[in-house]
N, C-alpha and C positions, 0 to 999 in steps of 0.2 A: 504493500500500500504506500500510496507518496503519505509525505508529511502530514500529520495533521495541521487541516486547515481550516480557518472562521470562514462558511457562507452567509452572506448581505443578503437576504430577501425583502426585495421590494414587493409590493402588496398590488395596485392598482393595471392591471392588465399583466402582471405575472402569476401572481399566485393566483388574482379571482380577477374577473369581470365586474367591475361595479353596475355595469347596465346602461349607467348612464344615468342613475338614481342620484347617486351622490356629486354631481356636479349639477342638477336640476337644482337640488336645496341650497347648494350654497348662493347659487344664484338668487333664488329667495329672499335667505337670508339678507344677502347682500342689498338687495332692491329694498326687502322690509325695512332694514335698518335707516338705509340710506335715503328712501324716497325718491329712488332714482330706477328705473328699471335697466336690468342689464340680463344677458344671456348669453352664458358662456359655453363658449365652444372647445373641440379635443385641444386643440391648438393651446388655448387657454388655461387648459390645468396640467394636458399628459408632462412628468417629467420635473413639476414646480411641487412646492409644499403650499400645504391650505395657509400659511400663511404669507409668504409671498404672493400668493392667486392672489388673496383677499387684500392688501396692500396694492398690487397692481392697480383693481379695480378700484379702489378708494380713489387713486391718481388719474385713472379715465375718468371717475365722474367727477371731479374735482372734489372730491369731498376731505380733501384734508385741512387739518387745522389744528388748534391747542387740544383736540380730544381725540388726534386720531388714533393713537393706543388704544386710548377706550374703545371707541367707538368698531376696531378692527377687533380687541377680544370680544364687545358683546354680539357682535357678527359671529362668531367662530363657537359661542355659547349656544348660539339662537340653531346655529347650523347644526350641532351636534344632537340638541335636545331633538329637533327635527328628525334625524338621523337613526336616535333612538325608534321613533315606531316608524318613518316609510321605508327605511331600509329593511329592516326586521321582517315588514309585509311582504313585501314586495317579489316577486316569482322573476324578475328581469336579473337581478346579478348572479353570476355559476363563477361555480371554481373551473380554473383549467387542469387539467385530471395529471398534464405532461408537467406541472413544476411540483404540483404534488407527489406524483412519483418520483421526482429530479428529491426532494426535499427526504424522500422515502432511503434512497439510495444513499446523499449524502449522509443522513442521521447512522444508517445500517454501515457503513464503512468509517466509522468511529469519526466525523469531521464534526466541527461547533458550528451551530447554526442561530442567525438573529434577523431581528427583519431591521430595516434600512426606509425608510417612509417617508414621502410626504405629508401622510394624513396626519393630524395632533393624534395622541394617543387614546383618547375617549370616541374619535372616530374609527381608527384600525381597530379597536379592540371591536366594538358595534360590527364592524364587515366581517372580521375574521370569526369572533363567535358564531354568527348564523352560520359556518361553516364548519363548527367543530375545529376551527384552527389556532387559534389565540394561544391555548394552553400550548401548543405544538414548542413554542420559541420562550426560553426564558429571561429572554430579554432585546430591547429594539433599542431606535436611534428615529426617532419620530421630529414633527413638525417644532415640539416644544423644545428642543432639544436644538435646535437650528434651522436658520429660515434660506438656508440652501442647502444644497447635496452636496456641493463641491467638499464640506466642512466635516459632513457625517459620517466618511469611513474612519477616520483616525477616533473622531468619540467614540465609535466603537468597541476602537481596537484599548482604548481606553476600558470603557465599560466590560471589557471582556475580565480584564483585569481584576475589577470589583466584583463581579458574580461569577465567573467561572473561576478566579485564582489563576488564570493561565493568562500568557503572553502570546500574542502572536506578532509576526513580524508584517508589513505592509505585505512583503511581497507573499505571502500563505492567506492573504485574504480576496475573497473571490464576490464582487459585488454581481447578484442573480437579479437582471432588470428587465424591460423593453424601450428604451429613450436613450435617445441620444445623450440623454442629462444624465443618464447611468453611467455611461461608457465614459464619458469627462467627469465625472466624478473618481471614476476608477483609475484611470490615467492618471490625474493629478494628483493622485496621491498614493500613486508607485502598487497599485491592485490590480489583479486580472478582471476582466468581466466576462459574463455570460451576458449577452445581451439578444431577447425573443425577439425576432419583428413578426406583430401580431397585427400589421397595416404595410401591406409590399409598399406601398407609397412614400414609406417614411423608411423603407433600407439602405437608400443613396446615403440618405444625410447621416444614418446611424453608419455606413461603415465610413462615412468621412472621418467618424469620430475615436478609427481605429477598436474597436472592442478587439480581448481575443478573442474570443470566439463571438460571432453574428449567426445564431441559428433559426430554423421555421420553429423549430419546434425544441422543447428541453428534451424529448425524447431522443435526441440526437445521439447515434448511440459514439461514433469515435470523439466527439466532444464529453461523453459520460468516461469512456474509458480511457481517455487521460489525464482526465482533471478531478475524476472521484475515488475510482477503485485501488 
């Protein structure tokens, strides 16, 4: 077996499909708060954290000011509680079956695994529960945690520290995404990526951004057999 090594699991179009649920509310959110209506689009969230999105749009609709802190947590509040029952309902978001087996395999071949997010953690934990997946990971690197990705492998590799007691070095850490923002997140801070394109439209720009490995699918199997077993 190679080294042991810390898997990144990103949540929104790797592990599960939100549907397209959870970017409807925050737009909501965003409009209810704001009084402004706004409607975001893939462009708009894939790849960012909820709060960056949410700060973005503060800045299209001009709404910043002396309370924009405020005013972007009780967006992020309103969004979540939302979050709580139309997510929960809702028959439109699936897991993808190929990162859950990818996650099956790295766990079964003694590797550490954590998720890597942009959602805050009150929303990941909401998406991944209706899956039976939350418990899976004992520990993440979410929205509250830092409001890019570029930032989030090394807090990790940190956090890994504090709850597993183990060390890993940059280059044994393997960020598992679909965005271009995975693959420069990985790069810049000396990690491999696995990076899905789950939209052929957007493969150009994601292998602009070097990943090593750019697959259809985690079911890939000589990308499994060199980087897991």
């Amino acid at each position: 077996m190679t080294s042991k090594q810390l898997f990144l699991f990103d949540i929104d179009g790797t592990l599960i499909s939100p549907g397209g649920v959870s970017r409807r509310l925050l737009s909501i959110a965003i409009s209810k708060e704001t009084g402004k209506p706004i409607d975001l689009g893939y462009n708009d969230v894939a790849g960012f954290t909820d709060r960056s999105i949410t700060r973005n749009s503060l800045v299209k609709l001009g709404s910043e000011g002396s309370n924009h802190e405020a005013l972007l947590n009780t967006i992020l509040d309103s969004y979540s509680e939302s979050m709580k029952i139309e997510f929960t309902k809702s028959n439109l978001p699936f897991v993808y079956d190929d990162c859950v087996s990818m996650l099956d395999e790295v766990e079964s071949a003694g590797h550490a695994t954590c998720l890597l997010t942009g959602n805050i953690k009150s929303v990941a934990k909401i998406k991944l529960e209706k899956f039976g997946l939350w418990d899976r990971f004992k520990f993440g690197i979410f929205a509250d945690d830092a409001e890019e990705k570029l930032s989030m492998p090394r807090l990790a590799r940190e956090k890994a520290w504090d709850v597993l007691a183990e060390s890993f070095r940059l280059e044994n850490m393997v960020l598992v995404g679909d965005t271009v923002q995975d693959a420069e997140a990985a790069n810049e801070n000396g990690c491999k990526s696995v990076i899905v394109c789950r939209k052929p439209e957007k493969r150009e720009i994601i292998q602009s951004a070097n990943p090593t490995y750019l697959v259809n699918s985690l079911m890939d199997q000589p990308m499994r057999e060199t980087l897991i077993s």
